[in-house]
C-alpha positions in Angstrom: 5.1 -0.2 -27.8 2.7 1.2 -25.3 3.5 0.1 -21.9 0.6 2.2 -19.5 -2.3 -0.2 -19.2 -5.6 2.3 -19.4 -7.4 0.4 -16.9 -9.8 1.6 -13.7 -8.1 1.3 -9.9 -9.4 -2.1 -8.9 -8.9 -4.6 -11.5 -10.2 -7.9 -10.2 -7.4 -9.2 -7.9 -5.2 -12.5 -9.0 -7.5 -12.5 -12.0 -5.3 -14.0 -14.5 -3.9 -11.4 -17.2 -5.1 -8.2 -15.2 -2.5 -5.7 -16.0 -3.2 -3.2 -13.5 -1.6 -0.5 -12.4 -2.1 0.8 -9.1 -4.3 3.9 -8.1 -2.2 6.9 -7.2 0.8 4.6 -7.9 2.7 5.8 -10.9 5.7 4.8 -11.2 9.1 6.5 -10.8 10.6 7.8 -8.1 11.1 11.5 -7.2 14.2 13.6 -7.8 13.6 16.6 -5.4 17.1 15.9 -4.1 19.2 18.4 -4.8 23.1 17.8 -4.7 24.3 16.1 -1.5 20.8 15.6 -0.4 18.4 12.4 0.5 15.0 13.1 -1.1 11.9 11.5 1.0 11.6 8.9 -2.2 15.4 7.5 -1.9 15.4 7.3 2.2 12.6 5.6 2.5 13.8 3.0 -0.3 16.8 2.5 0.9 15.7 2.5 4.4 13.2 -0.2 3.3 16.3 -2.5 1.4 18.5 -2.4 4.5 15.5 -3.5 6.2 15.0 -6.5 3.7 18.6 -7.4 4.1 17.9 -7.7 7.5 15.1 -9.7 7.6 17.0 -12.0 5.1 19.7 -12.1 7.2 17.8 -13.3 10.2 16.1 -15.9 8.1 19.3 -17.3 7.2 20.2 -17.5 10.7 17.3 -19.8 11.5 18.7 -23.1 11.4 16.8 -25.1 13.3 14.0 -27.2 10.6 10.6 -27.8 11.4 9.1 -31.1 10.8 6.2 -29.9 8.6 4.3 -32.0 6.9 5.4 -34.7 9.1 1.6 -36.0 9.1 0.9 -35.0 5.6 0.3 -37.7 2.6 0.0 -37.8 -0.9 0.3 -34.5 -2.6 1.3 -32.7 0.7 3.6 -35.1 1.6 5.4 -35.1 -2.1 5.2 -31.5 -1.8 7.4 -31.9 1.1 9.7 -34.3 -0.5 10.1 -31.9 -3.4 11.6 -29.3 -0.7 14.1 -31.6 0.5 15.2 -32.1 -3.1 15.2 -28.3 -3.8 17.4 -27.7 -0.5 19.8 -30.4 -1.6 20.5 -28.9 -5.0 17.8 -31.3 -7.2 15.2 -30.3 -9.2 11.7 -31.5 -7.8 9.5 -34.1 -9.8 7.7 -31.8 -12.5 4.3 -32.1 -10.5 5.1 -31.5 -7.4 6.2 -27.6 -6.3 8.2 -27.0 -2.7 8.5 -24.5 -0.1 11.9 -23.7 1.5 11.7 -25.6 5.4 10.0 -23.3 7.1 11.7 -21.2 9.7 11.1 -22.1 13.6 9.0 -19.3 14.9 9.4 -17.7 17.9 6.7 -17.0 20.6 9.0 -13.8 21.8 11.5 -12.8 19.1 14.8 -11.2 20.5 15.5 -7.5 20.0 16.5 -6.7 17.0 19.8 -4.2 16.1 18.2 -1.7 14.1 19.5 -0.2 10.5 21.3 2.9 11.3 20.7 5.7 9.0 22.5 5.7 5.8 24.6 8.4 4.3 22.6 10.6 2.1 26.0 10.0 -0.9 25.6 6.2 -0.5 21.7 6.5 -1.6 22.8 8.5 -4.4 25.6 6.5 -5.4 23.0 3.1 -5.2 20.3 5.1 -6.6 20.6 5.5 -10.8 22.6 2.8 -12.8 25.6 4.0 -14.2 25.6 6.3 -17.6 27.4 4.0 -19.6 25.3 1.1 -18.5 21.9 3.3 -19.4 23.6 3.3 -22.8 24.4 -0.2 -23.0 21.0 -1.7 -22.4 19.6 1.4 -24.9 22.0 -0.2 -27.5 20.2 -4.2 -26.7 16.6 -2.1 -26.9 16.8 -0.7 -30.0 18.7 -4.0 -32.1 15.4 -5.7 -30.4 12.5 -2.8 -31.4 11.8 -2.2 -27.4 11.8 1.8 -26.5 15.2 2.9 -26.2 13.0 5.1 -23.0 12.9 1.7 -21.0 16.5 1.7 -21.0 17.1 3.6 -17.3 14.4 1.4 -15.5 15.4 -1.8 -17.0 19.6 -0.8 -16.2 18.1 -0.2 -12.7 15.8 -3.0 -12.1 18.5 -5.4 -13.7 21.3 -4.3 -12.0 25.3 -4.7 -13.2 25.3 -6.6 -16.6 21.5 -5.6 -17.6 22.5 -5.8 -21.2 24.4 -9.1 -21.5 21.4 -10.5 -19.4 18.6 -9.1 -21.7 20.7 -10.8 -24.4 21.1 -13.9 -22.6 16.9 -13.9 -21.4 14.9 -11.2 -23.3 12.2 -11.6 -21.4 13.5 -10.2 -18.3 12.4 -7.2 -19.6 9.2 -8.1 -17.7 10.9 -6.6 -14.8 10.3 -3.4 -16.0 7.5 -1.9 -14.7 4.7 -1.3 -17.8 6.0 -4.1 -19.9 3.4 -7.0 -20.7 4.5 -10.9 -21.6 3.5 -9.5 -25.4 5.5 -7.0 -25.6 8.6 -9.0 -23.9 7.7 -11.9 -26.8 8.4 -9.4 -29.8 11.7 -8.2 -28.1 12.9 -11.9 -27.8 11.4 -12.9 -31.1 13.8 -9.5 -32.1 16.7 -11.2 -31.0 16.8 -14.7 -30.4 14.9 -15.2 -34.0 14.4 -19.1 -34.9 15.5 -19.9 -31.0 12.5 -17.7 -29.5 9.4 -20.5 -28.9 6.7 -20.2 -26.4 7.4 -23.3 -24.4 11.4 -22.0 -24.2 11.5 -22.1 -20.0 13.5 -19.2 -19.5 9.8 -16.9 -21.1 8.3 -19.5 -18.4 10.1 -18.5 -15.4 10.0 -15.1 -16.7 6.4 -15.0 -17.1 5.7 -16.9 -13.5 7.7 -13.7 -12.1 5.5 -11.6 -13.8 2.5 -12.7 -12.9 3.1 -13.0 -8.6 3.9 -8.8 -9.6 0.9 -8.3 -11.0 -0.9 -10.0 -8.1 1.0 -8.0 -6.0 -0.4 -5.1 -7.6 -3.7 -5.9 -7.0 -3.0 -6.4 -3.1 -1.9 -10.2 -3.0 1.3 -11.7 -1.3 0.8 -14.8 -2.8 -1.2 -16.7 -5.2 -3.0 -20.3 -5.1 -1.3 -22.9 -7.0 -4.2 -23.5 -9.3 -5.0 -19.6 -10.1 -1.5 -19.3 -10.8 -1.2 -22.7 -13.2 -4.4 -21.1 -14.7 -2.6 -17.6 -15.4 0.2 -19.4 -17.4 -2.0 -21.4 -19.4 -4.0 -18.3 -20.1 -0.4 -16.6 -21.4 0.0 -19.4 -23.8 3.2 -21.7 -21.3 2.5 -25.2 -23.0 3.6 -26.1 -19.5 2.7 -24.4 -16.3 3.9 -26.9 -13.9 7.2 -27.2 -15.5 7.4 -23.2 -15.7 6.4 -23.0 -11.5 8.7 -25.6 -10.9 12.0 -23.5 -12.6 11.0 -20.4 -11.0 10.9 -22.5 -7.5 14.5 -24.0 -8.5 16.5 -20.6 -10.2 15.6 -19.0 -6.2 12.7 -16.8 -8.2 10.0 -17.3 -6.1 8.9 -19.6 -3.0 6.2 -21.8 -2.7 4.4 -22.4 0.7 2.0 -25.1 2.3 -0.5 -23.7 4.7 -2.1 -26.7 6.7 -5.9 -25.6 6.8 -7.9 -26.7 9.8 -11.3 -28.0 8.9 -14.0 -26.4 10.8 -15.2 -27.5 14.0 -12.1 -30.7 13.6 -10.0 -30.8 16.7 -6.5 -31.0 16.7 -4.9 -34.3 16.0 -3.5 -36.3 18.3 0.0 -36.4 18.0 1.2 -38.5 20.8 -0.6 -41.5 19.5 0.9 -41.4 16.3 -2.6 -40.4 14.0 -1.5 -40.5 10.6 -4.2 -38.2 9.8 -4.1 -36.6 6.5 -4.8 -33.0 7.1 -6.1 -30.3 4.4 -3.4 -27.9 3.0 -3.2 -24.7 0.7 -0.5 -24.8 -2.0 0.6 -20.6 -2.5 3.2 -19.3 -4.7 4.7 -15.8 -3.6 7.7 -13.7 -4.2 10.6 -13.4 -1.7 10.4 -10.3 -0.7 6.7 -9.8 0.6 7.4 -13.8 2.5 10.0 -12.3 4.2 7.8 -9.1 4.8 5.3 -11.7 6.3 7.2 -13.1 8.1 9.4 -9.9 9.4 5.5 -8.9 10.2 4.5 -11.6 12.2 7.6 -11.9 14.0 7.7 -7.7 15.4 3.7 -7.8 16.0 4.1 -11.0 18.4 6.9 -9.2 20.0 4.7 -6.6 20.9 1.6 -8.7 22.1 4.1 -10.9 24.1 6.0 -8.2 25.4 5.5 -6.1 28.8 5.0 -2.3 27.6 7.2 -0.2 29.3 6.5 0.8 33.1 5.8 4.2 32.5 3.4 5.9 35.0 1.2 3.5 37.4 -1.5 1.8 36.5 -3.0 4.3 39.1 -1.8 7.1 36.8 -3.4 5.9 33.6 -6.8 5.3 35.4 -6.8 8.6 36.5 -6.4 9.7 33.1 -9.0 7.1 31.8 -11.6 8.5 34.0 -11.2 12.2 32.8 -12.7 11.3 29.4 -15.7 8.6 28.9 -17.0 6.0 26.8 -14.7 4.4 23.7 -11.7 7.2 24.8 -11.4 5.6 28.0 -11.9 1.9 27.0 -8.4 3.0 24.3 -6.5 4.3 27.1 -6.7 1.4 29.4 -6.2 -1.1 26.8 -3.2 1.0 26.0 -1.9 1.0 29.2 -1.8 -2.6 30.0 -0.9 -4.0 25.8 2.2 -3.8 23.7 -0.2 -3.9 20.6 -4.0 -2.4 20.4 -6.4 -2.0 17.5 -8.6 1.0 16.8 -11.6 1.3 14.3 -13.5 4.2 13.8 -14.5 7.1 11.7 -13.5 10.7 11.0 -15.2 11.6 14.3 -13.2 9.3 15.7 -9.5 11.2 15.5 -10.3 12.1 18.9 -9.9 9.2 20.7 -6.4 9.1 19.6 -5.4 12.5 20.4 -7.0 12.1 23.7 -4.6 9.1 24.0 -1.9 10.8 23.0 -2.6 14.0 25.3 -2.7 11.6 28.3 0.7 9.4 27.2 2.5 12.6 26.9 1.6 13.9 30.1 2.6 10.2 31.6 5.9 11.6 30.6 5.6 8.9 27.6 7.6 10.0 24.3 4.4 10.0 22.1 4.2 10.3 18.3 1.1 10.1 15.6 1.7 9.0 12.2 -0.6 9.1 9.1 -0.8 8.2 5.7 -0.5 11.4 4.1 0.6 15.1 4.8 -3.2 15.8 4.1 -4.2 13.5 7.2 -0.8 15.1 8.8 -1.9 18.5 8.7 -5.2 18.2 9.7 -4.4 15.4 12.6 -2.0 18.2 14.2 -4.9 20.8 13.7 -7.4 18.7 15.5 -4.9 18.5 18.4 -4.3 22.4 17.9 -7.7 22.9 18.1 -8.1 21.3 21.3 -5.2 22.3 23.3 -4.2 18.5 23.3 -0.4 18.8 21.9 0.4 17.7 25.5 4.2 19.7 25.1 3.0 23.1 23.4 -0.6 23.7 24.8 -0.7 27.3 24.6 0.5 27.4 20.9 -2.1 29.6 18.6 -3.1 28.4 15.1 0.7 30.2 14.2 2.1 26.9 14.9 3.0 24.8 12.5 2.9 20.9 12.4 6.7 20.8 13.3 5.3 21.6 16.9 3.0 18.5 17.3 3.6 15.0 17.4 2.6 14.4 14.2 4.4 12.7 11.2 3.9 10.7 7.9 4.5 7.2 7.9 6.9 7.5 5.0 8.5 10.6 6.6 8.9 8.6 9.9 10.9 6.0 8.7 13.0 7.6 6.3 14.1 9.6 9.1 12.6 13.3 7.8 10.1 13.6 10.4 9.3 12.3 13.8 11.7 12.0 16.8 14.4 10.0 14.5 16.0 7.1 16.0 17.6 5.6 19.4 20.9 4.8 19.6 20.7 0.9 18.5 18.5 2.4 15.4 15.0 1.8 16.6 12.0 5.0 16.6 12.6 7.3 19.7 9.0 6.6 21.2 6.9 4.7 23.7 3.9 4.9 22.1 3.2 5.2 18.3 -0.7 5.7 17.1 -0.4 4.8 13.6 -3.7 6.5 11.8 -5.0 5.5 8.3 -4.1 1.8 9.3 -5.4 0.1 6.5 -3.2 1.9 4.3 -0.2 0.0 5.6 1.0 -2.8 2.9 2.8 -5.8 4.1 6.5 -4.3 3.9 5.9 -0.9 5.4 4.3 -2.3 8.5 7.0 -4.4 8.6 9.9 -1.9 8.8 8.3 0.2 10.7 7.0 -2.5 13.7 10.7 -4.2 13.7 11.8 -0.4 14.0 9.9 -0.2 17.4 12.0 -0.9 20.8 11.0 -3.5 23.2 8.7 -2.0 25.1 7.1 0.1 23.3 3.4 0.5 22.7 1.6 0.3 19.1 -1.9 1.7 18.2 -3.6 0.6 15.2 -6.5 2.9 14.2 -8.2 2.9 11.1 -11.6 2.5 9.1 -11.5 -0.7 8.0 -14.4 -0.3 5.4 -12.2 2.2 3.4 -10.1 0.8 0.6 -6.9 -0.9 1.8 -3.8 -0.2 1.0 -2.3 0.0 -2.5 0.6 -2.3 -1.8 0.0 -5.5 -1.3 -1.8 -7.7 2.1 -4.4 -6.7 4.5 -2.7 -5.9 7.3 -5.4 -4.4 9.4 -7.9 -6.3 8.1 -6.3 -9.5 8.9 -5.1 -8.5 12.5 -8.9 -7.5 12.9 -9.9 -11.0 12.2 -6.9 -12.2 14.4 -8.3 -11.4 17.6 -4.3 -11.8 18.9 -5.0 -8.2 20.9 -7.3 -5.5 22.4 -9.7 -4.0 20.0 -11.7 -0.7 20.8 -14.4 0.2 18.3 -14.7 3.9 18.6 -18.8 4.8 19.5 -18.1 8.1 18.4 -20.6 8.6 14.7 -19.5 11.1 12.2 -22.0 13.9 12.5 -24.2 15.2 10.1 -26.1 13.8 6.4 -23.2 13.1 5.2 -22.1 10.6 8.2 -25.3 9.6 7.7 -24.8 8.6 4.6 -21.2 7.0 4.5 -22.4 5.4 8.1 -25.3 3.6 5.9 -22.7 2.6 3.0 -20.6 1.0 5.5 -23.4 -1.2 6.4 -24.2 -1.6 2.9 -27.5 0.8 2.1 -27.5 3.5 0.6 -29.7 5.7 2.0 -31.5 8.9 1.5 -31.0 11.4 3.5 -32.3 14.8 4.1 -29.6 18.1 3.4 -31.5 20.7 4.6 -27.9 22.5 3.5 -27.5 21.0 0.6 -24.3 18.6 2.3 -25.4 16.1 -0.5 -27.0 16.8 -3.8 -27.0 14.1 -7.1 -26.6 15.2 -10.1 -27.9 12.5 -13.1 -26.4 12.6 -15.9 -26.7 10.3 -19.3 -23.5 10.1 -21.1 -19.6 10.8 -21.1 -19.6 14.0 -22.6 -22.8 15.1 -19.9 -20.8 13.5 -17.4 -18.0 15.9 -17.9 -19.8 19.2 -19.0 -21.9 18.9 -15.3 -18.4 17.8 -13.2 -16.5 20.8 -14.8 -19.9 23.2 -13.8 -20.3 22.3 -10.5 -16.3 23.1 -9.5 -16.0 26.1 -11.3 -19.6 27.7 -10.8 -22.5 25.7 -8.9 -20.3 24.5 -5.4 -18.8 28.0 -5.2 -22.3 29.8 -5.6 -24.1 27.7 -3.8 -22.0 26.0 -0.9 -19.2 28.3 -0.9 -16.1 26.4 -1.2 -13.9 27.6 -3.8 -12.6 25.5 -6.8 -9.3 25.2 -4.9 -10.8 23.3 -2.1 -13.1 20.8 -4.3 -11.9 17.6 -5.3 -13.5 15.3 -8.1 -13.1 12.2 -7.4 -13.8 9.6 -10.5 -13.2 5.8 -10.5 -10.1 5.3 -13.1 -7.6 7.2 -15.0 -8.3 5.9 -18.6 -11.6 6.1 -20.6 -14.0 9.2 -21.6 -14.5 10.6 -17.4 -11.2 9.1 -16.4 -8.7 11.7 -14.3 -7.1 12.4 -17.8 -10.1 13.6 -19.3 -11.6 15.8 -16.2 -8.5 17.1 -15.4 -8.1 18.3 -19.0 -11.3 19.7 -18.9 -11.0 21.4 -15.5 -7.5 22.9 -16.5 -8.9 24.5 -19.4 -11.1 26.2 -17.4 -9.8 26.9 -14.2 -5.6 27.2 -15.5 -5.5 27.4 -19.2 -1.9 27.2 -20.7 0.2 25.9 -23.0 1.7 23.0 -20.9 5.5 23.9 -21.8 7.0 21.9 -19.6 5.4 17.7 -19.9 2.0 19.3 -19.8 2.4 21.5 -16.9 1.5 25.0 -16.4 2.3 27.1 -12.9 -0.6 27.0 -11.1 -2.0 23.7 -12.2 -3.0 21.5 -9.2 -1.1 18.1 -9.0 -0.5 14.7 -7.8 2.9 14.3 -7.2 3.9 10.0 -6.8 7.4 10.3 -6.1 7.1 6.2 -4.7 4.7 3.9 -6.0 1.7 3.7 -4.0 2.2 7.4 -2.5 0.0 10.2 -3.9 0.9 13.9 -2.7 -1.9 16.6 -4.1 0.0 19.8 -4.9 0.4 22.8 -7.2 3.0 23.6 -10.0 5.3 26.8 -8.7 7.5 27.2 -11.9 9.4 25.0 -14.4 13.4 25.5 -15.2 16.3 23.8 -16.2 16.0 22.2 -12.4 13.1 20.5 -13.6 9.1 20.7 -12.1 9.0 23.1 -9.1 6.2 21.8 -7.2 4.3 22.6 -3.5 3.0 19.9 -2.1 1.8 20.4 1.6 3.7 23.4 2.0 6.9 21.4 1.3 9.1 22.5 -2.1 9.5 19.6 -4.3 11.7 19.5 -7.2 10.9 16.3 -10.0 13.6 16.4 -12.9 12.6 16.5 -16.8 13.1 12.8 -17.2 10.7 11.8 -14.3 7.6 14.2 -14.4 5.9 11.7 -17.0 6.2 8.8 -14.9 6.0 10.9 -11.1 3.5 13.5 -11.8 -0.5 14.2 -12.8 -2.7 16.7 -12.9 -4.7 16.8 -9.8 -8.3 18.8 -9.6 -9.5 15.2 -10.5 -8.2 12.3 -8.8 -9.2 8.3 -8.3 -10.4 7.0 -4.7 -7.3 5.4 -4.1 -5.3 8.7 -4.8 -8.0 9.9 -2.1 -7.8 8.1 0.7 -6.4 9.2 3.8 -7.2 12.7 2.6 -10.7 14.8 3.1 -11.5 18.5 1.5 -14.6 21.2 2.4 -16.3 19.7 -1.3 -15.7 16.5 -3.6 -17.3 15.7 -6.3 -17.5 12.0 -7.5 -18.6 10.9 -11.1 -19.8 7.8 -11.6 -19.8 7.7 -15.6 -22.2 4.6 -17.3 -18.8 2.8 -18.0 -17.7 2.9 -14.3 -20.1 0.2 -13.1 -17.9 -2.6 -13.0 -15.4 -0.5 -11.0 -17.6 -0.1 -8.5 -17.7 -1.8 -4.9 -18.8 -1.0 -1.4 -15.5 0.3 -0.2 -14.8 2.3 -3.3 -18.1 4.5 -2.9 -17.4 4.1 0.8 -13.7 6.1 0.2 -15.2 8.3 -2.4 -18.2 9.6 -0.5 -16.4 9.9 2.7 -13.5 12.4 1.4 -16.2 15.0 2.2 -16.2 17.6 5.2 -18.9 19.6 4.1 -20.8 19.4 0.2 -20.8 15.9 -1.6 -21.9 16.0 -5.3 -22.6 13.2 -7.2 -22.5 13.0 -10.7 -24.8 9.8 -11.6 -24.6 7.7 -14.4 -24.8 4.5 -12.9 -28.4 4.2 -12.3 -29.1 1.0 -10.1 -25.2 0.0 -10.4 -24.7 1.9 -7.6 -27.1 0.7 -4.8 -26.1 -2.6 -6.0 -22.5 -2.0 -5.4 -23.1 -0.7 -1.9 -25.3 -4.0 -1.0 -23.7 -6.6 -2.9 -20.2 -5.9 -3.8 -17.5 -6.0 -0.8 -14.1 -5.5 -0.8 -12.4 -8.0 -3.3 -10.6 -10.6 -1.1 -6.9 -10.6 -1.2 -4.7 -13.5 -0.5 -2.2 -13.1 2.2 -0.1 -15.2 4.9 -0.4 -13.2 7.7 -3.1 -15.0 9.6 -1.3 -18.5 9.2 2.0 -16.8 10.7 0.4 -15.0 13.7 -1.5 -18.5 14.9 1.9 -20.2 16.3 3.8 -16.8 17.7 0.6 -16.2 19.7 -0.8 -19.5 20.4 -1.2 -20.6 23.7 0.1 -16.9 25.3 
């Protein structure tokens, strides 16, 4: 059985059934450890499950119940009945589903004892499931006609005793990433014979799980009780309350009441004892992005709450406020006087924060930048090269390297393989962090890496918002935006040129004409697939070179999905043929072929292919050696002269080219074209085959809305502050 969905990037989010997997985000992890060593993949994932012990921890210490609900009737108040009964050890009424108490929040959380870095043999040890329980689940696999491939990833996501448990529940083999509630049916069917049945409630809780993953893949933390019941029914459970209701009780997922204010209602009166009914939201979500949530909310109040750290006067920072103008000065004083400020702007905009960061470090402030990817990495520390901003090495020539500026991945950062690396009590060794590419971060890696701040630090924010947000799932940025808990500075600075002109205009939903005396933007129509991919594969390898000047090495083709007759497979066949024709001895790889190497999911680093060997796949990526074994290039590695938006973002080359194929028009929405057009420094072509799809998408089609908590958990921490 198959198990890659061949689907575009941006399946339609929490609709039920979407089987999606996300852009750039295939899975497997990467094995460029060698012996003794902790690879970027494993640090950051075990950094990120100390950190979700933690936070677990510290929920668990929160003893204190809230009377929630205490004005609530009929299905709000049974709701809250049904969550005493779960916390006592009984199973709720079947039509009623509960949320744990919440936890009392806190308007000024207490510091926290950060993680301290883990050996690099206790990763590796914790990292692959045994050998002889690999084997064991193979044996369960086959006697049940599942690919005896699965059997690493389901021994791994399963844990100790994977086999008796597939035994026990076949259809926990949805927890392997790939597998769909069909497939998991013909493996129970397999084994449990006249017992399998669809209404049999461990394939209900089973497929509940499975379906608050795939909303999570598509960028929710939760789900709505009713798109959820809808989503079971839709996957054939006779019963979906029943099903909800045993994932609530076995501790599988949680299920949350959200009192809504209605607009323009004032706040009820509580001292005179209003039994006022008041409107709530009934969400379903998996534990680990709640307590991500949560985690969230609780370090981002700490920050707005908190008194940054007295370093240099306030006479000091207006001093250096007033050697620069306009939106640069507004970010430094909010930054001098807030634990936590919010940044929009774009390309153009870099400046502001390296002007921030030029003036911090010469406050004597320990000062870092992170970014999404070593792309944005690289050229971040070039812009501050450039201008003689890297406040610590100003007379550096372009000989230095990024190791002399203040400049780190996100993922590096916290895994402990770039940046300043950690205090003694565990938290980041700065005063100030400017994260860039900020709506990028997903729910759990904002939350490590704001509970890995010290008190008193400063966080900056700074982001496009109308990009495409981040693979994994909430809306961080997006949802702080709409918070108004803390400064925001909207950078004044435009992105020069007709091509700012033109992703300025998609932002505000128009796509406009403009005029390229220099041929910065040309269109290219085209009628079918097999046009589509002739003119793509002309332009990289002929046209852009003649005509612009950029090389085929330094033009990216951007396309909308990875399946279908213009997906990345397709193109990047295409391309290789012409640009680095091989054999592909080694999973389809040649040296020389450019790459995208996804050694977590959600994390997409273009590369090259140096050699092949008994090692495994030798690969460059960012001027950094990688080494993926044999078993994980299929699952870890694509070709990469074509790439989807999502793969993209947070990345920008001298030409792109973006095909837009007849069958892509669906796919389409104003933040997709937005990314895609806007990876461009210098030549945008656009291969058209979506006639008026396209202006459509750009006026009509925003970003698809997401379901998160966030907003609902920052109200109290902040509220009257």
């Amino acid at each position: 059985m198959s198990t890659e969905p061949e689907t575009t990037e941006d399946a339609e989010p929490g609709t039920p059934g979407a089987e999606t997997t996300p852009a750039g985000a295939d899975a497997g992890e990467s094995g460029e450890a060698g012996a003794g060593q902790l690879s970027e993949a494993e640090a950051e994932l075990r950094a990120q499950q100390v950190e979700r012990e933690r936070i677990a921890q510290r929920k668990a210490e929160k003893k204190a119940p809230i009377e929630a609900g205490a004005k609530l009737s009929g299905k709000a108040a049974d709701l809250l009945a049904a969550v005493r009964a779960v916390e006592s050890g009984e199973k709720p009424a079947a039509t009623v589903f509960a949320e744990p108490e919440p936890a009392p929040r806190r308007s000024a959380p207490e510091p926290v004892r950060r993680p301290q870095p883990v050996a690099a043999e206790a990763v590796t040890a914790s990292a692959a499931p045994a050998p002889e329980a690999v084997q064991a689940v193979r044996r369960v696999l086959t006697e049940g006609g599942a690919p005896e491939t699965l059997a690493p990833q389901a021994a791994a996501a399963l844990g100790e005793g994977a086999d008796e448990l597939l035994r026990a529940d076949p259809w926990q083999l949805l927890r392997v990433a790939g597998v769909r509630p069909e497939q998991a049916d013909g493996f129970a069917r397999a084994l449990l014979g006249a017992e399998c049945g669809p209404d049999d409630e461990r394939r209900g809780r089973a497929v509940t799980v499975w379906l608050l993953e795939q909303a999570a893949l598509a960028g929710h933390t939760a789900l709505e009780m009713p798109a959820l019941l809808a989503a079971l029914a839709q996957r054939n459970v006779p019963d979906p309350d029943s099903a909800v209701q045993d994932a609530i009780a076995e501790g599988e997922a949680l299920v949350f009441q959200d009192a809504l204010e209605e607009p323009g209602a004032a706040a009820p009166a509580e001292e005179d004892g209003a039994d006022e009914e008041r409107p709530v939201r009934v969400l379903v979500g998996l534990e680990r992005y709640a307590l991500a949530e949560e985690s969230l909310a609780d370090g981002l109040a700490r920050l707005v709450n908190s008194v940054p750290k007295q370093d240099g006067s306030a006479e000091e920072w207006e001093r250096a406020a007033a050697m620069v103008q306009g939106s640069t000065a507004e970010l430094i004083r909010a930054v001098a006087g807030h634990g936590l400020v919010l940044h929009t702007g774009g390309e153009a905009s870099l400046a502001e924060p390296a002007a921030l960061l030029t003036a911090a470090r010469s406050l004597g402030l320990r000062a870092w930048a992170a970014t999404h990817s070593p792309v944005g990495r690289d050229r971040f520390a070039a812009l501050l090269r450039r201008s003689g901003q890297t406040a610590d090495a100003p007379e550096r020539t372009d000989e230095a390297t990024t190791a002399d500026s203040p400049v780190a991945t996100v993922s590096g950062l916290l895994a402990g393989l770039e940046g300043p690396g950690r205090d003694a009590d565990g938290a980041l060794d700065v005063d100030l962090l400017v994260v860039l590419d900020a709506p990028q971060l997903d729910v759990e890696t904002a939350a490590l890496l704001t509970e890995s701040l010290p008190d008193g630090a400063r966080l900056v924010l700074a982001g496009d918002p109308a990009v495409l947000w981040s693979v994994g799932p909430g809306r961080v940025f997006a949802d702080l935006l709409a918070a108004r808990i803390c400064p925001q500075v909207a950078s004044r600075l435009p992105d020069p040129g007709p091509l700012g002109e033109l992703v300025s205009g998609i932002g505000a939903g128009e796509l406009n004409q403009v005029e390229a005396p220099g041929k910065e933007v040309v269109i290219v129509p085209v009628r079918d697939a097999g046009e589509a991919v002739h003119r793509t594969v002309q332009l990289v390898v002929d046209s852009v070179p003649r005509a612009i000047g950029v090389p085929a090495e330094e033009t990216q083709v951007i396309t909308p999905g990875h399946g279908g007759a213009v997906g990345t497979r397709a193109l990047n066949a295409a391309l290789k043929e012409r640009l680095n024709p091989g054999p592909g001895r080694f999973g389809g790889f040649d040296p020389g072929d450019r790459i995208v190497h996804s050694p977590v999911p959600g994390r997409a680093l273009p590369g090259r292919v140096v050699k092949a060997d008994a090692e495994g796949l030798h690969l460059s990526c960012a001027g950094e050696s990688v080494v993926v074994p044999k078993e994980r290039v299929e699952h870890s590695v694509r070709h990469g002269w074509a790439m989807t938006a999502h793969q993209a973002v947070g990345s920008r080359w001298p030409a792109v080219v973006v095909v837009l194929p007849g069958d892509a028009a669906q796919a389409l929405s104003r933040p997709w074209v937005y990314t895609a057009f806007g990876r461009a420094d210098r030549h945008l072509s656009v291969v058209h085959g979506v006639e008026q799809a396209l202006p459509r998408a750009v006026a009509e089609v925003p970003a698809k809305p997401r379901t998160t908590r966030l907003p609902v958990l920052l109200a109290p921490q902040v509220a009257g502050e």
